[in-house]
N, C-alpha and C positions, 0 to 999 in steps of 0.2 A: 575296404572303403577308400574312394581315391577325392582325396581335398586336392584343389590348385593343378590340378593335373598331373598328380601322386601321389602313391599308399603310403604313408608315414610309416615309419620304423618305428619300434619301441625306445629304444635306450636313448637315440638321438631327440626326440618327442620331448621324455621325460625332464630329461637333460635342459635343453632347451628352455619347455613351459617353465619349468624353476627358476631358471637362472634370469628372462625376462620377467616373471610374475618380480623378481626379488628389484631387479633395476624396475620395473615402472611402480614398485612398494616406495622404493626410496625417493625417486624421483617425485609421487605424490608429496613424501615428507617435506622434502626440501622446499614445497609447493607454499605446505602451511605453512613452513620457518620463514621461507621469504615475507611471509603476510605479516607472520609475528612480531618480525626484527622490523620494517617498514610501521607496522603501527606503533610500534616501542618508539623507534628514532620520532618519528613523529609527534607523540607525547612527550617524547623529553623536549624539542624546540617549543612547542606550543606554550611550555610550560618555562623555558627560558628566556619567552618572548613578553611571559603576562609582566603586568607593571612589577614595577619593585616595592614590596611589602616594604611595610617600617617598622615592623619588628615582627619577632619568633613566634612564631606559631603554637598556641597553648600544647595541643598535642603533634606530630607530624604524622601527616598521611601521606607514603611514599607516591602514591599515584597523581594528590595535587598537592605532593610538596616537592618532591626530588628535581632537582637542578630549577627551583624558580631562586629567584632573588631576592635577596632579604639585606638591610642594613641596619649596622647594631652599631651601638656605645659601646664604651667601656676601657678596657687598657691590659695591653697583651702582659703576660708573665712571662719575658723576653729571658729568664733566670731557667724555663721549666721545657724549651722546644724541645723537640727531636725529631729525628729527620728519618725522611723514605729515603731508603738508597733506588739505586739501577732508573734513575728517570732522570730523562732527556729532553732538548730543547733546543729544535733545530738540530740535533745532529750532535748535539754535545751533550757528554755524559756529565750527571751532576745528582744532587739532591733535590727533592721537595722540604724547604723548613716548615713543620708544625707546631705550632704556639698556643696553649688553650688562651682563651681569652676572658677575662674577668666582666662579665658584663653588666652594666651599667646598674640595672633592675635587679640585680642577683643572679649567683648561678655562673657556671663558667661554659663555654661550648670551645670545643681547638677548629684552631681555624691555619686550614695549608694556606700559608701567603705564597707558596709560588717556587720555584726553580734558582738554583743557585749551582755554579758551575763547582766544580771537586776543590779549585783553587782557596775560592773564599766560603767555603763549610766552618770554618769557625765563627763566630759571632765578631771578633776582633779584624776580620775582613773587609767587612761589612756595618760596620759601626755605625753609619748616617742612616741605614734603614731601619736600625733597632729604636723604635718609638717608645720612649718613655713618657708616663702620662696620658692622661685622656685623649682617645680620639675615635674618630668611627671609618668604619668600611663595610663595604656592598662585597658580598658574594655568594653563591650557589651554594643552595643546601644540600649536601649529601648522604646518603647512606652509606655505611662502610660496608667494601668490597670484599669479598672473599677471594682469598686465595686460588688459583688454580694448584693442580698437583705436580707443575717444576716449581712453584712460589718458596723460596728458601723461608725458613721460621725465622720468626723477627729475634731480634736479640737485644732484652730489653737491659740486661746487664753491660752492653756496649754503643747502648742509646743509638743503635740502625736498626729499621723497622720496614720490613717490605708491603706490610699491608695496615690501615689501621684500625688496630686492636684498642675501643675505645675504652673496653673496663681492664686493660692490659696497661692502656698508656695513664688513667689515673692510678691506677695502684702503682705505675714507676713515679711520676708526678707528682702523688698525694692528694690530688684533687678526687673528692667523692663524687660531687655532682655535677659531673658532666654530662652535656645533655648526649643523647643515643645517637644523633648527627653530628655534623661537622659542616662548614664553612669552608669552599673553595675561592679563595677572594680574586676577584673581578682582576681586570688589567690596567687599572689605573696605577701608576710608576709610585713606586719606592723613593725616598731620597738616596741617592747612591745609587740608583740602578739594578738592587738587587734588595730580597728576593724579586725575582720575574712572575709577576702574576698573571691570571688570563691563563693557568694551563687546563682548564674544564674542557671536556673531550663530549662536544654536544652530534657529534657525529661516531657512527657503530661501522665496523666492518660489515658488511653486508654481499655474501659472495653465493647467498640461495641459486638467485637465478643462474649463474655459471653451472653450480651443482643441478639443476631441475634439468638444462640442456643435455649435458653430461649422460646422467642416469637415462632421460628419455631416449636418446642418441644412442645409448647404448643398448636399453631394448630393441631399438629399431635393427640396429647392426644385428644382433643375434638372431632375429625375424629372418632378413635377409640372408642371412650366412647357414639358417637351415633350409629355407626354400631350394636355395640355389643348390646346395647338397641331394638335397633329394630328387630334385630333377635332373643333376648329372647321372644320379642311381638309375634313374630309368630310362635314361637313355643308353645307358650300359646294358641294362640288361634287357632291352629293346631289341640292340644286336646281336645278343647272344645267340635267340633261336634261327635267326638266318644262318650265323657261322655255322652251327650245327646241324640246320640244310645242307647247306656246300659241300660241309666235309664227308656227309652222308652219300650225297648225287658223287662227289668225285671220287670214292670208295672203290675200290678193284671189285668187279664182278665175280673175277678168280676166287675172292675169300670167301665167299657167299658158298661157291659151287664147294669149295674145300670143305665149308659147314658142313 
């Protein structure tokens, strides 16, 4: 059977249909993740854009709670922080400080006020931002992130924490009820300049479409790179039966007669 103007081989066929069935498999994928990550990012601003609540939410629903804004009462346990290491700001390495916060109504939630460069990680650095007494701030509700698998293990005996482990950080704390969220506080300034708030990351890597080019681009190459194979095949062995006219017509007669 001759497709495209040649008989397909076997091993080259096989070969081939695998290797594109598997790039235009992925390439589909990357199709759906594009969609998925695009309606994600979308629901998080949509939801960073509704007004700002005036208080916490009886229960939280990740879908219409995570990254809206919420502003509380109360007064931070400045005695109880601890800190995310390996996070940056601008280009400089530093901490994120975490402070549960005593809230006004009852109840405590920790709340990240924000980046603080490696210099002044002590609280004695930083002394004009450590609020003591009542006061209130706006920030983004969030869920605690999980780890990926290079995430070093927090260490709550050396008060550095890579991720937040919220019934990790009140059993270091002693705080029972903390709520199952946390508080990313807005960018309104510190006295003293520090912590840096406003570090809420309301934008996702999103590099689908790259990958859907990719994977599709790459079926396509392997399409063409067997087409073209097989039709150099046939024009090789197109010529063949002519050479072996020729050699036959130019054959000494003599040998024949010798037969």
């Amino acid at each position: 059977m001759r497709i495209l103007g040649f008989r397909p081989t076997f091993w080259p066929t096989v070969i081939t249909a695998g290797a594109v069935l598997l790039a235009v498999g992925l390439g589909t994928w990357q199709v759906q993740r594009l969609f998925w990550k695009e309606g994600l990012i979308a629901a998080r601003q949509a939801n960073a854009r509704a007004p700002v609540l005036d208080k916490l939410p009886a229960t939280f629903r990740p879908d219409r709670d995570a990254y809206r804004r919420v502003t509380v009462e109360g007064r931070y346990l400045n005695d109880k922080e601890i800190y995310l290491a390996a996070r940056s700001h601008r280009g400089n390495a530093g901490f994120h400080v975490v402070t549960p916060f005593a809230l006004a109504g009852g109840g405590h939630i920790l709340v990240d006020r924000g980046w603080v460069p490696l210099s002044v990680k002590e609280p004695i650095g930083r002394a004009a931002g450590q609020i003591d007494g009542p006061t209130k701030l706006t920030g983004y509700m969030r869920l605690p992130s999980v780890g990926g698998y290079f995430t070093p293990d927090n260490e709550p005996s050396g008060n550095i924490w890579y991720t937040v482990d919220i019934p990790a950080i009140g059993r270091k704390t002693g705080i029972a009820d903390l709520k199952p969220f946390y508080l990313e506080r807005d960018a309104t300034p510190m006295p003293g300049g520090f912590p840096v708030g406003g570090q809420t990351r309301l934008d996702l890597p999103n590099n689908h479409l790259q990958y859907v080019v990719t994977w599709y681009a790459l079926a396509i190459i392997g399409l063409v790179i067997y087409i073209l194979y097989h039709r150099r095949r046939e024009r090789e062995m197109a010529r063949r039966p002519d050479s072996n006219k020729a050699d036959s017509n130019n054959s000494d007669p003599s040998d024949t007669d010798a037969a």
